[in-house]
Structures are given as structure tokens and as C-alpha cells.
C-alpha positions as CSV (number, residue, x, y, z in Angstrom):
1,X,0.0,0.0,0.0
2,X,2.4,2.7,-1.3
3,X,-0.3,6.0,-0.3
4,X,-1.1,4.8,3.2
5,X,0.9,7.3,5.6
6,X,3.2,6.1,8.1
7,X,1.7,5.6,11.8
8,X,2.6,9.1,13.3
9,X,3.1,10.8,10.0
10,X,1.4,14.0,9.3
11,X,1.6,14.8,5.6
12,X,2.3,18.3,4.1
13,X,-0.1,19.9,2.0
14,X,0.1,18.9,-1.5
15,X,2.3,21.7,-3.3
16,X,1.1,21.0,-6.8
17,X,-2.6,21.6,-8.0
18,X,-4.9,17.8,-9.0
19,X,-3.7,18.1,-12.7
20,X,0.3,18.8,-11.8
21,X,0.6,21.0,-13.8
22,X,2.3,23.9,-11.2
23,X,2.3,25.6,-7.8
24,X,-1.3,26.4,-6.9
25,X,-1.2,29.8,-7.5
26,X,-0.5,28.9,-11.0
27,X,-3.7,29.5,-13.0
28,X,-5.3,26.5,-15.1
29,X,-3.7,26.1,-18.7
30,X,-0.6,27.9,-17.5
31,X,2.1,25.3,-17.1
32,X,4.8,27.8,-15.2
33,X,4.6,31.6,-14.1
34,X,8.3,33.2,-13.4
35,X,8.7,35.4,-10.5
36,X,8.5,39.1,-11.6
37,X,11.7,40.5,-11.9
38,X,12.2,43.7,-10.1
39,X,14.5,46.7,-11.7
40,X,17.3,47.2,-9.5
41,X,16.5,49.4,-6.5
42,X,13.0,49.9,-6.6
43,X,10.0,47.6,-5.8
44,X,8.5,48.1,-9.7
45,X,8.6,44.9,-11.6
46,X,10.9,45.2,-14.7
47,X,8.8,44.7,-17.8
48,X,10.4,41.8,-20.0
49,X,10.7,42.8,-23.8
50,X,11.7,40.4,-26.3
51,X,15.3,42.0,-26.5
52,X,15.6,41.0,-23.1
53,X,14.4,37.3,-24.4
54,X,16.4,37.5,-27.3
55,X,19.6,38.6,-25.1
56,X,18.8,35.4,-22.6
57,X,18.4,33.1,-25.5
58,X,21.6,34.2,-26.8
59,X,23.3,33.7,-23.8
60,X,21.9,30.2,-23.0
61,X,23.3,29.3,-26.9
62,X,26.8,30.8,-26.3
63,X,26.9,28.8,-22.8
64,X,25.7,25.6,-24.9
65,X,28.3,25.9,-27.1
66,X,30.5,26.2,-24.1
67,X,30.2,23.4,-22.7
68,X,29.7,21.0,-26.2
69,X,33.2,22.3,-27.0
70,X,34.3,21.1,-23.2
71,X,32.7,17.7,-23.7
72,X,34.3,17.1,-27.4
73,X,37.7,18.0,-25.5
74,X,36.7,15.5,-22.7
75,X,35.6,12.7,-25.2
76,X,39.1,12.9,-27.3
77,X,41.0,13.1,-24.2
78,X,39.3,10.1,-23.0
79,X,39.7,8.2,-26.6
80,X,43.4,8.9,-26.6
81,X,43.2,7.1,-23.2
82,X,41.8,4.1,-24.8
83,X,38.2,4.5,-23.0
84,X,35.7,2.5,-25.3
85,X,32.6,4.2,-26.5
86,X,30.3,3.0,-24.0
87,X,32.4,4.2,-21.1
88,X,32.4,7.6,-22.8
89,X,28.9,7.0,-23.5
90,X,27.9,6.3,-20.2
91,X,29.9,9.2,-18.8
92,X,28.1,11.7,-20.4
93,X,24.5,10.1,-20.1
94,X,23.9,8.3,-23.8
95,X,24.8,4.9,-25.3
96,X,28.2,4.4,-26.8
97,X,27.0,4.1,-29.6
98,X,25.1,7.8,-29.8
99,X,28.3,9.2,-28.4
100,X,29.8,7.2,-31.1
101,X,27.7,8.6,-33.6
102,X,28.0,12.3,-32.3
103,X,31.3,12.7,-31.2
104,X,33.3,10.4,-33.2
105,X,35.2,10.6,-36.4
106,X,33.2,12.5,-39.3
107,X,33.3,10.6,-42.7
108,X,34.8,12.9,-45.1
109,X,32.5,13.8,-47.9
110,X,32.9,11.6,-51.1
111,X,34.6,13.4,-53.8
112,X,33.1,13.0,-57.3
113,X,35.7,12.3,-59.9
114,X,35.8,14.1,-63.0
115,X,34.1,12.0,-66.5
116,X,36.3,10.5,-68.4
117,X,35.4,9.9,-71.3
């Protein structure tokens, strides 16, 4: 009987509302609401334009990027070490043979000869 409580046990209050979808203060439909942000200093909320979103997004890529470059490095470094695929593979949270596929040698594109006729 996994939902019976434990003799003594008082549960907490159910933080998410009957459909999971959020916090209950979160409206229906609305999956998550982000705390306001608040312009430095003052107790106004700071209005979020899409530069600002634009800005974040580019951010999040650059950091992305970041760290894909880092785990390249460490796959190599761990190939030159002889690790097999499915060490890497595990290591990084994917089969050896997806990390394999994604971090392993690129084929070099065919090369069409010239006719000769």
C-alpha cells in the first residue's frame, strides 16, 4: 500500500494543484509563471521585452556551445586514453553508440571524380 501514511506521520499539504501542472497559485492552462523581476533598486517589476528574451536566449546558446566544445575535449582526451565508447557514452548520459555517432570521427564527404570519357 504505497499512499497509506506512516503511523505518526502527518503529511504536508500537496504543493502542486490535481492536474500537476504547477504551484497552486498557478492558473489553469498555465504550465509555469516566473517570478517578476524587479529593476534594481526599486519595488517596480521590470517589464520583460523580447530584446531582453532575445539577449537570454543568446546567452543560454553561447553557454551551450561552451560546454559542447568542453565535452568534445573530454571525449578525445578520454579516446586517446583508450576508453571505449560505452564508457564515454555512459559518462556523459547516452549509449556508446550515440556518443559514437556524435562525437566520433566525421566521414569525409565523397569526392566525385571528373568524367572520363
Amino acid at each position: 500500500m504505497p499512499n497509506t501514511p506512516r503511523p505518526g506521520h502527518t503529511p504536508r499539504e500537496k504543493r502542486w494543484d490535481s492536474e500537476n501542472r504547477g504551484p497552486k497559485s498557478t492558473p489553469p492552462g498555465v504550465l509555469y509563471r516566473p517570478r517578476e523581476r524587479r529593476a534594481p533598486g526599486t519595488g517596480a517589476p521590470q517589464p520583460l521585452t523580447r530584446g531582453k528574451v532575445r539577449e537570454q536566449l543568446d546567452q543560454a546558446l553561447r553557454a551551450r556551445e561552451r560546454a559542447e566544445g568542453r565535452i568534445r575535449l573530454g571525449v578525445m582526451r578520454g579516446r586517446d586514453l583508450g576508453m571505449s565508447w560505452a564508457e564515454i557514452g555512459r559518462a556523459i548520459g547516452m549509449t556508446g553508440q550515440g556518443a559514437g555517432k556524435r562525437y566520433g570521427a566525421k566521414p569525409s564527404p565523397k569526392v566525385q571524380s571528373p568524367d572520363c570519357d
